[in-house]
N, C-alpha and C positions, 0 to 999 in steps of 0.2 A: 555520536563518536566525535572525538577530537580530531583536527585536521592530522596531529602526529599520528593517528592510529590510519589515519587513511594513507599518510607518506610510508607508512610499512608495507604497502599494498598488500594485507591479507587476504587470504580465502573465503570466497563467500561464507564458509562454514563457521569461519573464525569473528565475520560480520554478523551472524546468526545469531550467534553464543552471545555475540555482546550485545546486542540487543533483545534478549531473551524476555529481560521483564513488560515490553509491549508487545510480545509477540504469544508467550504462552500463557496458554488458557486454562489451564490446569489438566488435559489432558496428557495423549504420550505424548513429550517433550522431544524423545530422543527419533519417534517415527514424525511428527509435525516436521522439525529440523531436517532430515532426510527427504522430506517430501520437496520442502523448499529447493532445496541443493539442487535433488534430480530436475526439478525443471528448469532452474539457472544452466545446468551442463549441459541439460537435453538440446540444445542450439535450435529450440525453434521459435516463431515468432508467437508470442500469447499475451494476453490482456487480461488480468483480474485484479478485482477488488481484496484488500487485504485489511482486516476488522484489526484494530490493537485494541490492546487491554483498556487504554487512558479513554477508549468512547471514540477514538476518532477512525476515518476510513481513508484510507490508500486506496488508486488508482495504478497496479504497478504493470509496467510494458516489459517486455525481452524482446529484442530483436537480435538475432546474430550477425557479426561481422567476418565481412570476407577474411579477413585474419582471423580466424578461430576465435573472437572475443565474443563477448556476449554485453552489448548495451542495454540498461537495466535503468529506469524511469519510471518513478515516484513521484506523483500529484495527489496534494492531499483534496478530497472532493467530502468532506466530511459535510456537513449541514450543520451551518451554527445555529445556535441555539433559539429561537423564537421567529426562524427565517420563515417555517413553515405556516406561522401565524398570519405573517406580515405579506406574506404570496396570495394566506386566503382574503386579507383585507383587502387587495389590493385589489384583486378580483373582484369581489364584491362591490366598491368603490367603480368600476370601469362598465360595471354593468348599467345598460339604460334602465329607466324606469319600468316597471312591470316584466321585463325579462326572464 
């Protein structure tokens, strides 16, 4: 999203729609999209992981604010590509002899 789409301050729902193409999976689109929403409004505090299409993973938070708002918090925790290799090398590497 463009900074101008975020000075409109839309609707989560309206946030949704526009990022559709990393979010749907080829299932229901229009119950996935509802599932989202209901937990943004639901005002409670959660943490999950959020898969997109492009391979990558979100870490996303809600917490509700005493003003009725809802703080929403997106950390990509994806695993780049050859990291899993380079942890067993290093492992391997850090081990004594005969270990």
């Amino acid at each position: 999203m463009s900074p101008g789409d975020v000075a409109e301050e839309p609707h989560i729902a309206e946030i949704i729609e526009r990022t559709r193409a990393l979010l749907d999976d080829g299932g229901d689109w229009a119950a996935m999209k509802q599932g989202i929403v209901a937990k943004v409004t639901a005002h409670v505090l959660t943490s999950s992981p959020l898969y997109r299409s492009d391979g990558s993973m979100l870490q996303v938070a809600s917490v509700p604010l005493p003003d009725g708002n809802v703080l929403l918090t997106y950390l990509d925790v994806t695993t780049p590509p050859g990291s899993n290799e380079r942890c067993a090398s290093a492992t391997t590497r850090s081990r004594p002899p005969g270990a």
